[in-house]
N, C-alpha and C positions, 0 to 999 in steps of 0.2 A: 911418665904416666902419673907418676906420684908426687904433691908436692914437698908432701915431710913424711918422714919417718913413722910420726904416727898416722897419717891416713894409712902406710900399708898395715900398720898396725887395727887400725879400724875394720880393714876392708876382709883380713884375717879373720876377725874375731866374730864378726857379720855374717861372713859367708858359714861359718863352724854354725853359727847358733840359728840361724837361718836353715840348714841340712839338719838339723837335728829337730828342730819346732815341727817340720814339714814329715819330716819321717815319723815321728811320734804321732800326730795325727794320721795319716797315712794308715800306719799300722794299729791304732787302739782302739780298731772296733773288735779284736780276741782276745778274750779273755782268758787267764791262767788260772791257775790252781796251782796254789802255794799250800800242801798240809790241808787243811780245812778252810783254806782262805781263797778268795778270789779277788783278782788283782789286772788291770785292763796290760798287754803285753806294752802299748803304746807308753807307761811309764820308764823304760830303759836307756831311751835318748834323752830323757830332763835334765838326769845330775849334769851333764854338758852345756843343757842348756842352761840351769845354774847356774854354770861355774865362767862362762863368756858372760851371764848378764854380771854377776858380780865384777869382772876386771871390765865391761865395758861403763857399768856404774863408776868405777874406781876413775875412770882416766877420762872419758868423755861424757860425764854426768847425766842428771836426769832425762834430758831434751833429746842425748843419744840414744838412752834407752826406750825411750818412750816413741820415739820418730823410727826408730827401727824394731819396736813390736808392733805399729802399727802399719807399716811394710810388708812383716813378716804374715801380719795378721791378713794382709790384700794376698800375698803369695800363696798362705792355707785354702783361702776362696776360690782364688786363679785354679787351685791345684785339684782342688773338687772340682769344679768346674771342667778341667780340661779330662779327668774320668770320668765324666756323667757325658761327656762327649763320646769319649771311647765304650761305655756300655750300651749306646744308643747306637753306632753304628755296628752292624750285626758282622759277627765273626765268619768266614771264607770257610763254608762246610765242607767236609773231607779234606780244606787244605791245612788249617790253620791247628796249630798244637795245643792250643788253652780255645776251646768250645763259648759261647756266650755264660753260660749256667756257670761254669767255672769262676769267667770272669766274673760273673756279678758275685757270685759268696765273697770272692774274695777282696773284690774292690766298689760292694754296691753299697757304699755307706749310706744311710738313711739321712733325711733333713735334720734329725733331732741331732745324730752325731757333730753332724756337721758343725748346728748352732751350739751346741755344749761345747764343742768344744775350740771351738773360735771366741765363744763368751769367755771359757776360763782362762785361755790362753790370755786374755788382754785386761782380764780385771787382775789376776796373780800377776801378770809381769805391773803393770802400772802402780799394783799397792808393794812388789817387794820395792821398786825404785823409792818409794815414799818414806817406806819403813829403813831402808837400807842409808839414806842419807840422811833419816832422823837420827839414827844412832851415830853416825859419820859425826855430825854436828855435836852431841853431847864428848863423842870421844878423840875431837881429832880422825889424827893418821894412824892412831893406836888404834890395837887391838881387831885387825882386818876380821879375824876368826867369828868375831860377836856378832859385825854387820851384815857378813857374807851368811853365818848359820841364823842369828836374828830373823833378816827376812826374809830367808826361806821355810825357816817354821811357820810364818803367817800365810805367806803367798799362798804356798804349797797346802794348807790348809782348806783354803779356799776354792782352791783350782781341783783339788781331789775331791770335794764336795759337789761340785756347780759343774762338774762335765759328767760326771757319772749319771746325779740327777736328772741334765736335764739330756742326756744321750741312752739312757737305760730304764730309768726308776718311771719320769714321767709319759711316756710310751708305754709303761707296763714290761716292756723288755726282763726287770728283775722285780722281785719284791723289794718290800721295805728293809727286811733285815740284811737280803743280801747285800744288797746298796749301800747301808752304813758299815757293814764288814768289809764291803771292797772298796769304798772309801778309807775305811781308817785304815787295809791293809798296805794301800797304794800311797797314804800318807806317811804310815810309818818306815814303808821300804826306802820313798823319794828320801826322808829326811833322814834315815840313818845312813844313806849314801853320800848326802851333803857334806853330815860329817866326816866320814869317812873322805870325803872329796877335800877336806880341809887344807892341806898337804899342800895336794894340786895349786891351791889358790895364791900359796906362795911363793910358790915354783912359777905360777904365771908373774906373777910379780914382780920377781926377781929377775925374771927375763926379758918383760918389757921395760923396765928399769934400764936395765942393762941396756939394749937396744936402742933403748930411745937418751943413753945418755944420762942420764938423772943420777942423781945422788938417792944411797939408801939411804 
């Protein structure tokens, strides 16, 4: 089925970062309360998604990452798509256990969600590839930590701004201050996770290393 080691290697890491892009959208039109902060629920599947864009940066370069956020990016659409089907056909009265009114609170994402968050999904993946193999180039094979946390401080930046904007603030959804509070709360959770995710990135390393035969 496979014809090397690393296609299964690809197809893994694909499918990982792909389940988690999808679920994340899926689930981030609820918003949480963290203390005095508000924070969209849908940020909890990123660090994963992170942590497979950094080791698919690492091994099958820009052209992978970029050819498989814009996949994933058709997959997020398909995926609205195939719910705005399911709240259109009306739910089986007295038989069926989730009512229509149900289904929609909980799966009637609005257009603005949709385009926020389809827009930040493919401008944060496309600039962390950029940023991620700029620093690649200044440092070598050294130093995985810099490039992996490097572009996710920017990406993630960006993508916390430009999905809340344009899925909440610009609809009127929240005000101004709440917006830039739940921005920078969802910013600073995503990237102290990264870090924290740091570990993980060498452990993936070291395993498809290993797998695929390489020299550390």
């Amino acid at each position: 089925m496979f014809q090397s080691k690393k296609d299964y290697v690809f197809v893994i890491l694909a499918g990982i970062f792909i389940t988690n892009a999808v679920v994340a959208e899926l689930i981030g039109g609820k918003l949480i309360q963290i203390g005095p902060f508000v924070m969209s629920i849908g940020i909890l599947p990123w660090p994963i998604v992170f942590l497979t864009t950094d080791l698919i940066n690492e091994y099958f370069g820009q052209k992978g990452v970029r050819k498989l956020s814009f996949i994933t990016a058709g997959l997020i659409a398909y995926a609205f798509l195939i719910l705005f089907l399911a709240i259109v056909v009306p739910a089986a009265k007295g038989i069926s256990p989730v009512n229509d009114e149900q289904f929609m609170a909980v799966f009637g994402q609005s257009m603005w969600i949709i385009v926020g968050s389809i827009t930040a999904f493919l401008l944060s993946q496309l600039i962390d590839v950029m940023v991620f193999h700029y620093v690649k180039e200044k440092t070598g094979n050294k130093k995985i930590w810099l490039r992996a946390t490097g572009s996710t401080v920017i990406s993630q930046l960006i993508d916390s701004f430009i999905v809340l904007g344009i899925a909440f603030w610009l609809p009127g959804k929240i005000n101004f201050e709440t917006f830039i509070s739940s921005a920078l709360t969802g910013y600073t959770f995503k990237l102290s996770v990264a870090i924290l995710l740091t570990p993980l990135i060498y452990l993936g390393h070291y395993l498809i290393r290993n797998f695929l035969n390489e020299e550390k």
